[in-house]
Backbone as a ProteinNet text record, in pm:
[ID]
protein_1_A
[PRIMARY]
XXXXXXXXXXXXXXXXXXXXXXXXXXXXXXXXXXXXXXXXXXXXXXXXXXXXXXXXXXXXXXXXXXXXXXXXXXXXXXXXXXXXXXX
[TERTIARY]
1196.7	1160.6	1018.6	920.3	798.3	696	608.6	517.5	421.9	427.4	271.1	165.8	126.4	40.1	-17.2	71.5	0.5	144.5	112.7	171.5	177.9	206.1	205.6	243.5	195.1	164.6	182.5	272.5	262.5	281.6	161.4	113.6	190.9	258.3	291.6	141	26.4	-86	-232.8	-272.5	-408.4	-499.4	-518	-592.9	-581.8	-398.8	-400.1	-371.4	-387.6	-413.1	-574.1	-675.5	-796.3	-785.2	-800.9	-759.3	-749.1	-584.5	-532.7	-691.4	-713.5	-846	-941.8	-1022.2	-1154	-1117.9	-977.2	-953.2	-904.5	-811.1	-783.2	-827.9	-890.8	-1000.7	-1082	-1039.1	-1145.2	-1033.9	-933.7	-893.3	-829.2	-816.2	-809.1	-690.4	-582	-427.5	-361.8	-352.9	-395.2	-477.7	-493.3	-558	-613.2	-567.7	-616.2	-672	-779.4	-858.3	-799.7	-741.6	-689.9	-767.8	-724.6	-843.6	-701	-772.9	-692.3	-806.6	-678.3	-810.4	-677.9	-719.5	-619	-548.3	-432.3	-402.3	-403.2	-343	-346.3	-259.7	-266.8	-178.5	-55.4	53.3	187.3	213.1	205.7	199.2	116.9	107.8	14.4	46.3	137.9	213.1	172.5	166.5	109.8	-45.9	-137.4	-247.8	-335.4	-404.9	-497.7	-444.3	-308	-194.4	-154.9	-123	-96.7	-186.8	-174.3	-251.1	-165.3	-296.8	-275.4	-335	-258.5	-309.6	-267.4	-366.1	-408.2	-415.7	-422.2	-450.9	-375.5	-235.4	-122	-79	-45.3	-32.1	138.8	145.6	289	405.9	333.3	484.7	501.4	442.3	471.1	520.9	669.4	791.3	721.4	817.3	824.7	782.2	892.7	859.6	766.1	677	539.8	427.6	480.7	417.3	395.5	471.4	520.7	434.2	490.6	451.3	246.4	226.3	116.9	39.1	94.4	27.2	72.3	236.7	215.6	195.9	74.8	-6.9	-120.1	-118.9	-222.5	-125.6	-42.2	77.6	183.1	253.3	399.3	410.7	490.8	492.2	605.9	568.9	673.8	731.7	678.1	772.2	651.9	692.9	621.1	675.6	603	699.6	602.5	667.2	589.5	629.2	574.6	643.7	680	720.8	791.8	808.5	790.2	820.9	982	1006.2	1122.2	1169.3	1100.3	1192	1262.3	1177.1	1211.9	1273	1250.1	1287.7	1188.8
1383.2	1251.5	1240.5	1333	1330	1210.3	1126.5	1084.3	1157.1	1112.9	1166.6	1154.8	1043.9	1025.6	926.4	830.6	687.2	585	470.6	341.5	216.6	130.1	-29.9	-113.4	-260.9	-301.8	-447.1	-518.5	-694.8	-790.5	-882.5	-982.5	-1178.4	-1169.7	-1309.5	-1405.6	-1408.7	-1464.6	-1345	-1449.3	-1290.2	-1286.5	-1388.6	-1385.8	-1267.3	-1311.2	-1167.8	-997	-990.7	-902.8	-847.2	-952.2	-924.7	-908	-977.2	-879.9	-760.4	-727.4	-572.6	-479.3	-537.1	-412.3	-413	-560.5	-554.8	-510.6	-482.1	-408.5	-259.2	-275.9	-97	-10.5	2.8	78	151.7	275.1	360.3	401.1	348.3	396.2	507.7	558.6	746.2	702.9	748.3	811.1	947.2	1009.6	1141	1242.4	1292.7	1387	1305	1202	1084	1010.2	959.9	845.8	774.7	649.5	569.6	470	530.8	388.5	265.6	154.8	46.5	-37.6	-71.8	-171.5	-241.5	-333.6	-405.6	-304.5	-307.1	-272	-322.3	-254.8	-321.7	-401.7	-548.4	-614.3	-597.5	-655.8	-598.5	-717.3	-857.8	-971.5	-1058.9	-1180.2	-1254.3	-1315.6	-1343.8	-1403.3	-1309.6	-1207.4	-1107.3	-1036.5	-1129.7	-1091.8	-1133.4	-1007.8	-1061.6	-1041.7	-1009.7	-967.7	-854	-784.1	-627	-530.3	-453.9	-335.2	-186.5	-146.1	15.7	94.4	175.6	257.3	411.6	467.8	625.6	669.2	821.5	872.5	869.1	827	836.9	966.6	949.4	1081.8	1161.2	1258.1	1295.8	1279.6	1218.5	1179.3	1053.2	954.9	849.3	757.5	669.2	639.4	504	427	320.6	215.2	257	130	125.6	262.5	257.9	184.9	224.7	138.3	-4	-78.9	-236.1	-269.3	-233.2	-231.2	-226.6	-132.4	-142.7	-256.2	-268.1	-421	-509.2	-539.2	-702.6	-728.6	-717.7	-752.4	-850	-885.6	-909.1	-990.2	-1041.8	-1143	-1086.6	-1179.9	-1197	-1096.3	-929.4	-887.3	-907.1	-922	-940.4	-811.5	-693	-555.7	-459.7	-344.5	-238.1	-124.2	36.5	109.7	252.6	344.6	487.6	529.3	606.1	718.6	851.7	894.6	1055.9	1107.5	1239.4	1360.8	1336	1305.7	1293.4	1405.7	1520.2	1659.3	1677.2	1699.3	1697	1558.1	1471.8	1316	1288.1
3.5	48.7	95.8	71.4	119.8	11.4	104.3	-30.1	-109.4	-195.5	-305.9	-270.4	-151.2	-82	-172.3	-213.4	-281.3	-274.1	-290.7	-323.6	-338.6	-336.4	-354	-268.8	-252.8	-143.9	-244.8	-266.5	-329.7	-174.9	-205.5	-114.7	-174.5	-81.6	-165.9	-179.4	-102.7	-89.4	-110.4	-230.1	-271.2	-140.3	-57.1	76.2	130.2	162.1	258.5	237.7	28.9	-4.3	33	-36.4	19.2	198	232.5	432.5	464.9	404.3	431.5	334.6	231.1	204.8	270.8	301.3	340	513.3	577.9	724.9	694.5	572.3	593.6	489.2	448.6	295.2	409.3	407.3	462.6	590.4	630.9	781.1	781.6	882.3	894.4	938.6	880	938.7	923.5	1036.1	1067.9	1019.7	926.9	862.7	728.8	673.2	539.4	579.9	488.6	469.2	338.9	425	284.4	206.4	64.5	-27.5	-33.8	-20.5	-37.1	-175.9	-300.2	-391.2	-457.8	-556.5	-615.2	-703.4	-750.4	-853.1	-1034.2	-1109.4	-1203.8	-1230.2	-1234.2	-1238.6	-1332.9	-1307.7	-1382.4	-1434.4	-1374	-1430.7	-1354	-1455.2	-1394.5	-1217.4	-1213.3	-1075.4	-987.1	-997.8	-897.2	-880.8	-1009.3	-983.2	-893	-819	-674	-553.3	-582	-465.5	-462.7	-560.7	-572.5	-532.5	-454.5	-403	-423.7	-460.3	-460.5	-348.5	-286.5	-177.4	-222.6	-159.8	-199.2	-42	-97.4	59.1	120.6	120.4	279.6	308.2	407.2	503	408.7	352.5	315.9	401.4	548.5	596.3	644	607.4	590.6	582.7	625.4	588	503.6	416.3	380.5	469.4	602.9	727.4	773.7	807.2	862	767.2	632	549.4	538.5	573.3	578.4	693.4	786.5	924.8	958.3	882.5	800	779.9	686.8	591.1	594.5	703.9	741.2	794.8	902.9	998.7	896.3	790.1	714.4	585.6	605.7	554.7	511.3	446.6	377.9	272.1	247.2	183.3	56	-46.9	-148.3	-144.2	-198.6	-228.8	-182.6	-132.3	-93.2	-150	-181.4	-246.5	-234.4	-151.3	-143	-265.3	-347.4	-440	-393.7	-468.8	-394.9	-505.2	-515.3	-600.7	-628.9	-765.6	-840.8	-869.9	-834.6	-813.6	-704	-577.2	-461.6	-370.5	-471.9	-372.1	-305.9
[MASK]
+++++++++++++++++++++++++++++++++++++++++++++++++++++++++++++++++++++++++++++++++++++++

């Protein structure tokens, strides 16, 4: 259940996608410096809103994740990845 140390971040509003980057791109959580940038969009409805984040700490939960980035709006879906070997 550990992360890969990356994941996704959908903003129902591209505003407060731009926000969460132009506040957390660069912030140190514990031992990481996380990049925050758009992702590649998956569809149009979600372009300008989707973010990709790099850099998270391998222990990380989902909730800390959220918790995270809805300080900076309405999240549609959030999603750590994890090693599909180990979970």
């Amino acid at each position: 259940g550990q992360s890969l140390g990356y994941g996704f971040v959908n903003y129902v509003d591209p505003k407060d996608a731009e926000k969460a980057i132009n506040t957390l791109n660069g912030l140190r959580l514990q031992t990481k410096t996380i990049k925050v940038s758009y992702a590649r969009p998956s569809s149009a409805s979600i372009r300008d809103a989707n973010l990709y984040v790099s850099g998270l700490p391998k222990t990380m939960t989902q909730k800390e994740l959220e918790q995270l980035f809805s300080q900076y709006g309405r999240i549609i879906a959030s999603r750590i990845l994890v090693d599909q070997v180990t979970g």
